[in-house]
C-alpha positions as CSV (number, residue, x, y, z in Angstrom):
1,X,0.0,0.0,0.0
2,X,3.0,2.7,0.8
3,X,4.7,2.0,-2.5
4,X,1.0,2.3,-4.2
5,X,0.8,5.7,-2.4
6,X,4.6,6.2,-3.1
7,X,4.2,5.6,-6.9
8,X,1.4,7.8,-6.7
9,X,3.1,10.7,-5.5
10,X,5.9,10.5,-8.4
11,X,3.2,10.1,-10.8
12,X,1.4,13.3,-9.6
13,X,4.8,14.8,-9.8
14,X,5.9,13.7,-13.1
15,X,2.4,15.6,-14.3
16,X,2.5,18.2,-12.6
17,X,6.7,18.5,-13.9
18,X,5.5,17.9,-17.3
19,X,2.3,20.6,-17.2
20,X,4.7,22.8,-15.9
21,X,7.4,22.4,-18.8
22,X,4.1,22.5,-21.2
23,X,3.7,25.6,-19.5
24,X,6.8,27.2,-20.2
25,X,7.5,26.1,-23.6
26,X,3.9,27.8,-24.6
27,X,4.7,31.3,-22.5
28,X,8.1,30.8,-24.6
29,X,6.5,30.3,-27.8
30,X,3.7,33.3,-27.0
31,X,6.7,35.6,-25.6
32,X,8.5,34.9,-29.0
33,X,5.6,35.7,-30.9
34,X,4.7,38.6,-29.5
35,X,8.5,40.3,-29.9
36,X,8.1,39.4,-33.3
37,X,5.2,41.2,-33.7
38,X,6.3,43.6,-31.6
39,X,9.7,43.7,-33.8
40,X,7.7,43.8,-37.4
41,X,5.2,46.9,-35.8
42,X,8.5,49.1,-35.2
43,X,10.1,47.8,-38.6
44,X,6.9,49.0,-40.3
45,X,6.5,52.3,-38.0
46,X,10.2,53.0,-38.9
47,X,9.5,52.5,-42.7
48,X,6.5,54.4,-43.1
49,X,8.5,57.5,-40.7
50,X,11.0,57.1,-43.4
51,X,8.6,57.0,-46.4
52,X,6.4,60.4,-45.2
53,X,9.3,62.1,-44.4
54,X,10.8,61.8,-47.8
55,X,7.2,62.0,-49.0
56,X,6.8,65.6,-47.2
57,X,10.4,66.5,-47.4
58,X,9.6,69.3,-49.5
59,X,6.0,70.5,-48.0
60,X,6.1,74.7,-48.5
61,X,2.3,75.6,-47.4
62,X,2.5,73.2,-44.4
63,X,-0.9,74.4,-42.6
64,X,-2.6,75.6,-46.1
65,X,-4.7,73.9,-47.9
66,X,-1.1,73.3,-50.2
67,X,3.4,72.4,-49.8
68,X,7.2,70.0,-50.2
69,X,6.3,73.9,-51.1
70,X,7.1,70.0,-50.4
71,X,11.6,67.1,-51.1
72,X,11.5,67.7,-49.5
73,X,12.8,67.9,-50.8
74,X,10.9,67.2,-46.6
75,X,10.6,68.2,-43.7
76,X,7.8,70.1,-43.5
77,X,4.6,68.5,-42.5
78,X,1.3,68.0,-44.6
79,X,-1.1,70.5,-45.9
80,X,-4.6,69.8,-44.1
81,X,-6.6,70.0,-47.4
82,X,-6.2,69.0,-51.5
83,X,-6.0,72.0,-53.9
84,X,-8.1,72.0,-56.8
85,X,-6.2,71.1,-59.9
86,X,-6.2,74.4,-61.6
87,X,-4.0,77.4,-61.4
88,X,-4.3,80.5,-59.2
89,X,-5.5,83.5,-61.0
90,X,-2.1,85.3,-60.6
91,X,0.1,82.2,-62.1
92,X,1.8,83.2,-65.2
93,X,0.7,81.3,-68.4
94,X,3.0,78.5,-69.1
95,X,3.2,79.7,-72.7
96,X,5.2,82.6,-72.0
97,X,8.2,80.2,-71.4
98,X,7.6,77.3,-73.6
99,X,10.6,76.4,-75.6
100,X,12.9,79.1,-74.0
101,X,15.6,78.4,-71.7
102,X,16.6,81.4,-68.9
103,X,20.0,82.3,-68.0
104,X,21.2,84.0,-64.8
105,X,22.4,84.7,-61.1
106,X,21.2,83.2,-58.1
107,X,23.0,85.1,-55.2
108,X,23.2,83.9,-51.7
109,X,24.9,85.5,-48.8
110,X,26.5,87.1,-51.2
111,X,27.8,84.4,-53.5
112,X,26.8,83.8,-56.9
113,X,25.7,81.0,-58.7
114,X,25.3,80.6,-62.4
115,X,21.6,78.9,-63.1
116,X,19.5,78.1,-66.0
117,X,15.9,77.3,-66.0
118,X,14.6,74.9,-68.5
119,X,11.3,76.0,-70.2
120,X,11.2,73.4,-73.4
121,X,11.4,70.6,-70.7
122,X,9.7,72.3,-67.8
123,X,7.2,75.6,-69.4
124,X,5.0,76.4,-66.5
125,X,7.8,76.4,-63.8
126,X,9.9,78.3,-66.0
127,X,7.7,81.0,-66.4
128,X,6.8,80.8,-62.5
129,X,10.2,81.3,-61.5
130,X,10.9,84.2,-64.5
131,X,8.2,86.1,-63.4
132,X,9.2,85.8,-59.8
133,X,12.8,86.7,-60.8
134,X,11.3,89.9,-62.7
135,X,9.1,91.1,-59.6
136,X,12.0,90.4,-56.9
137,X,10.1,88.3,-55.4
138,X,13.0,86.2,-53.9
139,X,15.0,88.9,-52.6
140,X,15.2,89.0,-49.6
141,X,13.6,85.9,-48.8
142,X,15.3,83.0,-46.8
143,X,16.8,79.4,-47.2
144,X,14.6,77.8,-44.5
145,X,15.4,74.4,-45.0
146,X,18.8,71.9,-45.2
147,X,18.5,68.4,-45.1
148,X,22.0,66.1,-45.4
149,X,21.6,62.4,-45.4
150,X,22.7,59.4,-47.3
151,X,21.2,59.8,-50.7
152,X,19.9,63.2,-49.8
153,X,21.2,66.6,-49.7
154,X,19.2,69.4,-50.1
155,X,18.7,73.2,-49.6
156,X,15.1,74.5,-49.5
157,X,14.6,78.4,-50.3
158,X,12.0,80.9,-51.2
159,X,8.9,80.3,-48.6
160,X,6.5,83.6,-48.2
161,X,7.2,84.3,-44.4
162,X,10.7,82.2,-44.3
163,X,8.7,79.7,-41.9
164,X,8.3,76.6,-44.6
165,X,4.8,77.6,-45.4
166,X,3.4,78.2,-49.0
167,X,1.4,81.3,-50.1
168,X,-2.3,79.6,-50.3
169,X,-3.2,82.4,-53.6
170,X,-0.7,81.6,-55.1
171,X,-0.5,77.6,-56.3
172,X,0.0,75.8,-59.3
173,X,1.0,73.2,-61.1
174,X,1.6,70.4,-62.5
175,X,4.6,68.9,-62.2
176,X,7.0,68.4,-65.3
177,X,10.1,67.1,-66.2
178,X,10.3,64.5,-63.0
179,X,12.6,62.0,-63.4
180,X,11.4,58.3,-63.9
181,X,14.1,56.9,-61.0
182,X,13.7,59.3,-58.5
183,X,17.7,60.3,-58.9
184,X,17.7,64.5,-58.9
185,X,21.7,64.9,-59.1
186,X,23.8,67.3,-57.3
187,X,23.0,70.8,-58.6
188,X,19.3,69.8,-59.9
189,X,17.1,73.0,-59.0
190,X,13.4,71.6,-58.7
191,X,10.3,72.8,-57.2
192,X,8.9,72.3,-53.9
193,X,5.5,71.0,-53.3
194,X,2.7,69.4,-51.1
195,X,0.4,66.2,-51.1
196,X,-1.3,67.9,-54.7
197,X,1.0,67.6,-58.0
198,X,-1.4,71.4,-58.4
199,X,0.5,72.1,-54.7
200,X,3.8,73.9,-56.2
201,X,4.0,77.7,-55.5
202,X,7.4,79.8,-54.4
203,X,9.3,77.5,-53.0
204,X,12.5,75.8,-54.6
205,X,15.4,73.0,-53.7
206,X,18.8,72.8,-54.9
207,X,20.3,69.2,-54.1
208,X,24.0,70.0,-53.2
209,X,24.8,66.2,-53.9
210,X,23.4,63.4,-55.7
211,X,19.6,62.6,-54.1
212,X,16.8,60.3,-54.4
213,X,13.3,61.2,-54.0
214,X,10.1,59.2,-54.0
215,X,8.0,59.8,-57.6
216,X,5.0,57.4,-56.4
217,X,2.9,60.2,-55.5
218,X,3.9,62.6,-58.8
219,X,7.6,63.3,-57.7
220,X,9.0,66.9,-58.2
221,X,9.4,69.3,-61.4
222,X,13.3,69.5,-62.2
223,X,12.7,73.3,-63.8
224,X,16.9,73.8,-64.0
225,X,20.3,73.6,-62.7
226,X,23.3,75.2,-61.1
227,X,25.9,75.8,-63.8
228,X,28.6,77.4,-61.4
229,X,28.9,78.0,-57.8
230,X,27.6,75.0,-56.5
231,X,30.4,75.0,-53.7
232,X,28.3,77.6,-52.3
233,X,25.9,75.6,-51.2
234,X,27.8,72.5,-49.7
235,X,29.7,75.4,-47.8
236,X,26.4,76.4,-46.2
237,X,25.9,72.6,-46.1
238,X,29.4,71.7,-44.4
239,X,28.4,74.4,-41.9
240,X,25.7,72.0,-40.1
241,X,22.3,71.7,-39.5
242,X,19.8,72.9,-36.6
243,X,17.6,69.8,-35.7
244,X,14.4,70.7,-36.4
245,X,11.2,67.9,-36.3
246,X,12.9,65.8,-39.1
247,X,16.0,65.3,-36.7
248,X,19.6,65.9,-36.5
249,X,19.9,65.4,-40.2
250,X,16.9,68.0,-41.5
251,X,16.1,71.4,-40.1
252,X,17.0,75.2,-40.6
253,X,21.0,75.9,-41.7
254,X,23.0,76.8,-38.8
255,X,24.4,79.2,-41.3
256,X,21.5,81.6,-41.8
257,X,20.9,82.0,-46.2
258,X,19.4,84.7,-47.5
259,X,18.5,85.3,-51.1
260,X,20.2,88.5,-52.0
261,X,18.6,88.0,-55.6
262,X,17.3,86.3,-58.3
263,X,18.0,87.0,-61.8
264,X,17.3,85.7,-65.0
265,X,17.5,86.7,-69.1
């Protein structure tokens, strides 16, 4: 009868041991799966950070109902309504630039650069940016924006108030000339924008070194390029960035830019 009892006791143990062992291999198996899912949520959340800042990098009427005026290239967050696809009143025609190309200066701080602006590949910025050039528009105004990361580097110019913001009467679009691939190499001068490809207004990047930017939701007119003096920017470049709400690698120049002028024949 004792060894009965005896050989009961083990058994009891031997199940309980082995429920126990069951017990821990399944909290095991359920701890795993959740730090995999818990792993694949930040992987995602990570991604999609990446994807709407690039998205937004170039967002110029940030609150309006317009901006990456907006590469932005993006910081800059996202315009809180979609513009109608037409033109404000005040937008030059694009015919008064198709098929011509502008020459001229773009000064900053005081330093020149040599620029052309494209108008047989890119009419209606082209005669945007003329007749801003023509009304001094830009002088004056300030580099807001610098963003330096791998496969991106870009300064961002030419907001209303110098704040990022677009002027909400003045928008346009659509985009033209965006490259296929995404690549906008070093000394491409494109146009800034929002969620709308009708979102462009004032605001322009020059990309100081070779960048990549998404084109799934209409990319980002190329309107021209810096012939000379690109050392000017990747001088203001070299001279650091203030973290802003993109991070330690987008926010305002610690070198503050101004546009002395804009001029073009």
């Amino acid at each position: 009868m004792a060894n009965s009892k005896k050989d009961d006791r083990e058994a009891k143990a031997r199940v309980a041991r082995m429920q126990a062992n069951q017990r821990m291999h399944q909290d095991g198996l359920a701890r795993r799966k959740r730090d995999n899912l818990i792993a694949a949520a930040a992987m995602v959340v990570a991604v999609g950070v990446a994807v709407v800042l690039a998205l937004t990098v170039f967002s110029g009427s940030r609150n309006d109902a317009a901006a990456t005026d907006n590469p932005s290239a993006t910081s800059s967050a996202s315009p809180t309504a979609a513009p109608a696809q037409t033109n404000s009143p005040t937008v030059p025609k694009a015919e008064s630039a198709a098929g011509k190309v502008f020459t001229g200066t773009l000064t900053l701080n005081g330093q020149p650069l040599g620029v052309e602006f494209d108008g047989t590949k890119a009419p209606q910025a082209a005669a945007v940016f003329k007749s801003l050039a023509d009304s001094k528009f830009m002088n004056g105004k300030v580099c807001h924006r610098l963003a330096d990361a791998a496969n991106f580097g870009v300064l961002q110019c030419g907001s209303l108030k110098g704040d990022g913001n677009g002027d909400p009467n003045y928008q346009w679009g659509p985009v033209e000339n965006s490259p296929a691939d995404g690549k906008y190499p070093a000394g491409t001068i494109a146009v800034a924008r929002g969620s709308s490809t009708y979102s462009n207004g004032t605001q322009f990047f020059i990309t100081f070194k070779d960048t990549i930017l998404p084109q799934d939701t209409g990319g980002y007119t190329i309107v021209g390029k810096v012939t000379s003096g690109l050392d000017v920017v990747t001088k203001i470049a070299a001279g650091g960035i203030t973290p802003g709400a993109g991070g330690a690698t987008d926010g305002a120049p610690k070198t503050k830019v101004t546009i002395d002028s804009l001029t073009l024949k």
